[in-house]
N, C-alpha and C positions, 0 to 999 in steps of 0.2 A: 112649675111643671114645664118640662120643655116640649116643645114643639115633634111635634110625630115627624119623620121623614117622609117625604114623599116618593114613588119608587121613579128609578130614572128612565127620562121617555128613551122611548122604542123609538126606531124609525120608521118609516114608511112602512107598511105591509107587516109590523110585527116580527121578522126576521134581521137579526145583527149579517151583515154583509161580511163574508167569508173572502179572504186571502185567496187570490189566484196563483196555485202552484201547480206546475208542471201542465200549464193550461196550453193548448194548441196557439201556435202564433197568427201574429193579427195577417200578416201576409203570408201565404203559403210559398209563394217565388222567389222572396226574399228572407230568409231563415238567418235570426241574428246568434252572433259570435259567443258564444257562454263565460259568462266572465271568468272561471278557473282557468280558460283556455287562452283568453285575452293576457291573461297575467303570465302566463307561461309563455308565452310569443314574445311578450313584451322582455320579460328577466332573461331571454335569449338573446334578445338584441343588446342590450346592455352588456350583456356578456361580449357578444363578437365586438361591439365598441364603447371599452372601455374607458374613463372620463378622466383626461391629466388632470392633476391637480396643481395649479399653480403654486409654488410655493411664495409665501410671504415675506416680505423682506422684514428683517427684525432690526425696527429702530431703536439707538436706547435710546429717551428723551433726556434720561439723567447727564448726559454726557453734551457740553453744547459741539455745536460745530466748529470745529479747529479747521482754523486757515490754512492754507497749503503753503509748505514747508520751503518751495520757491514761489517769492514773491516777484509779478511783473515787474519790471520798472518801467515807468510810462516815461514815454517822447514825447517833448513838448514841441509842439510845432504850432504858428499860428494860423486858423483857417479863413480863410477867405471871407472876409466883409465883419470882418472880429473886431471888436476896440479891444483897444491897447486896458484899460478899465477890467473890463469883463474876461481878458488871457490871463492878466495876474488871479483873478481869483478862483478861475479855472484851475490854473498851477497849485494853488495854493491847497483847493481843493483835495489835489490829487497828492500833493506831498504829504498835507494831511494825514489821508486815507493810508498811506504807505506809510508812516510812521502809527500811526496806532496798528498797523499789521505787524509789522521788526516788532513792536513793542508787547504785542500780546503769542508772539510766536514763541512755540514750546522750544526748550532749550535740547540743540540737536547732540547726539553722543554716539561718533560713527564709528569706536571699538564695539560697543553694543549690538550695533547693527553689521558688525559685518562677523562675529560671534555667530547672531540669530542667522546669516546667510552659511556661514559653516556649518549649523548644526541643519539647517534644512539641504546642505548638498548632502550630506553626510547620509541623513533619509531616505531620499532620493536613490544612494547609490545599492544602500541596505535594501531596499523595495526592489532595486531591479535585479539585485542579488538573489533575492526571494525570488521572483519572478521569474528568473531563468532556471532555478533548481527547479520550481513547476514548471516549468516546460521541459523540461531532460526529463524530469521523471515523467510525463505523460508520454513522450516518444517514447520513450525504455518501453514504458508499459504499453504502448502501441505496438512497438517490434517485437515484444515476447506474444504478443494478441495472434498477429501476422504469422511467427514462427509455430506456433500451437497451430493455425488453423494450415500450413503445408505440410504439417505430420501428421496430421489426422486423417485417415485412411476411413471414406465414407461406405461403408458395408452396407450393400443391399440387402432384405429382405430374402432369407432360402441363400446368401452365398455361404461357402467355406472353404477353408483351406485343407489340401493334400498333404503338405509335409510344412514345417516351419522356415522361418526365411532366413535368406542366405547372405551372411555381413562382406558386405563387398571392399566398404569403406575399413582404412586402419585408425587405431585409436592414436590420437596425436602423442599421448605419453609416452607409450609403449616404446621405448629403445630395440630390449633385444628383443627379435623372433624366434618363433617356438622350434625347442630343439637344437638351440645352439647356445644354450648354456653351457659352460664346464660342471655338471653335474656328480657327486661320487656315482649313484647307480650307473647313469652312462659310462663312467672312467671303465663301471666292471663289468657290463654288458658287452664292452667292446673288445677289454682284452679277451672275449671267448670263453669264460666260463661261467656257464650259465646252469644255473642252481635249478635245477629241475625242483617242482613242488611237490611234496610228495601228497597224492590225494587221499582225502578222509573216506576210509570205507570201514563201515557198520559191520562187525563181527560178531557172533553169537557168544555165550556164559562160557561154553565149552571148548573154543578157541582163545577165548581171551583168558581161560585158566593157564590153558597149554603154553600162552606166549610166555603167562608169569610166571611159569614155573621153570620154563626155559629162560627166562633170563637172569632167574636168582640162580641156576646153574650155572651161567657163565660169567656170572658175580665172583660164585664161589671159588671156580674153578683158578678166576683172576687173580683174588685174592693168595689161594696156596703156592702159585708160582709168586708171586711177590713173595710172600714168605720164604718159598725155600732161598731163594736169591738173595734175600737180609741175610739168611741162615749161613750160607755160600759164600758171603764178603765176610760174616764174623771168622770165620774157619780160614778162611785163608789168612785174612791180617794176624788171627791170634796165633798162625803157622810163622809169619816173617818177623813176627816176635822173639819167641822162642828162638828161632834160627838166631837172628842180633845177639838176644843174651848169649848163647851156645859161642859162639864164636868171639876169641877175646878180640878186642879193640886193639 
């Protein structure tokens, strides 16, 4: 059988001590900072100064250190209170060192290198190639900016215009001026005969019978003198016919 629990002691006075929120501050003269408000001050500083970040330098370790490509060559000179013992192995030392340097130094290949120096002017000239066409194109696009903003005519509020405006300037293309074309209608305006138009005016049913009926009259009328005049050329030629045969050859 296990053990009953026993319930968990109370503290003093039989009341659990309640969380102070939103309780009146301990100094009334001194009223502290709220910390959303604190954090908001703060991420504003950070902002106005912002933190470089150093960059790292990236060693490879795979790769050991290569000697440099010119090697000293030491001066042997002897120093002051030197034995003659201790210069030799000084020398000896240093001849040493310079021969395991020539000895472990990468074999140098100066068409290679001056390739990689053509292909990097070559870049160089490409990038400032680049670089000038961005700059002509922002000028263009500056001067067309500039040109837009001295034709634009800034219209007050309640202004307007009386009549449209008057071209002062000539258009550069333009050769001839108006009016001194050799024209045909000018050719025939000028000789003076000038074709009056004749204007449309609106007739009544009873007029416009009268005109057609008059001018199928003088259709008609066209037509019987054309006839008689065919009739008139037959009769005489069929007359200097007859005459020809009548009279011998």
């Amino acid at each position: 059988m296990g053990k009953a629990r026993s319930p968990a002691p109370t503290p003093r006075g039989g009341q659990m001590k309640k969380k102070k929120i939103d309780s009146k501050p301990k100094c009334l003269d001194d009223q502290e900072i709220p910390y959303r408000l604190r954090e908001i001050m703060k991420s504003r500083e950070e902002l106005k100064k912002p933190k470089t970040k150093k960059k790292k330098k990236l060693v490879n370790k795979e790769t050991p250190d290569v000697p440099d490509s010119n090697i000293p060559v030491p001066k042997f000179r002897r120093r002051k209170g030197e034995a003659a013992a201790s210069y030799m192995r000084r020398m000896e030392r240093e001849t040493q060192h310079v021969w395991y340097l020539t000895k472990n130094q990468l074999q140098r290949e100066p068409e290679k290198e001056e390739v990689v120096q053509k292909k990097s002017q070559k870049k160089k000239e490409f990038q400032q190639k680049k670089m000038d066409k961005i700059r002509k194109q922002k000028e263009e696009k500056k001067a067309e900016m500039l040109e837009k903003e001295l034709f634009k005519d800034s219209v007050k509020f309640g202004d307007f215009a009386l009549q449209p405006p008057t071209l002062t300037a000539k258009p550069k293309k333009s050769k001839d001026k108006a009016g001194q074309r050799q024209l045909l209608l000018t050719s025939l305006f000028s000789s003076g005969s000038k074709a009056s138009t004749p204007k449309t005016t609106y007739s009544s049913l009873a007029r416009q019978r009268i005109v057609q009926e008059e001018r199928e009259r003088v259709v008609k009328a066209y037509r019987d003198i054309k006839k008689q005049k065919q009739q008139q050329k037959l009769l005489t030629d069929s007359k200097l016919v007859m005459d020809k045969l009548k009279k011998p050859a």
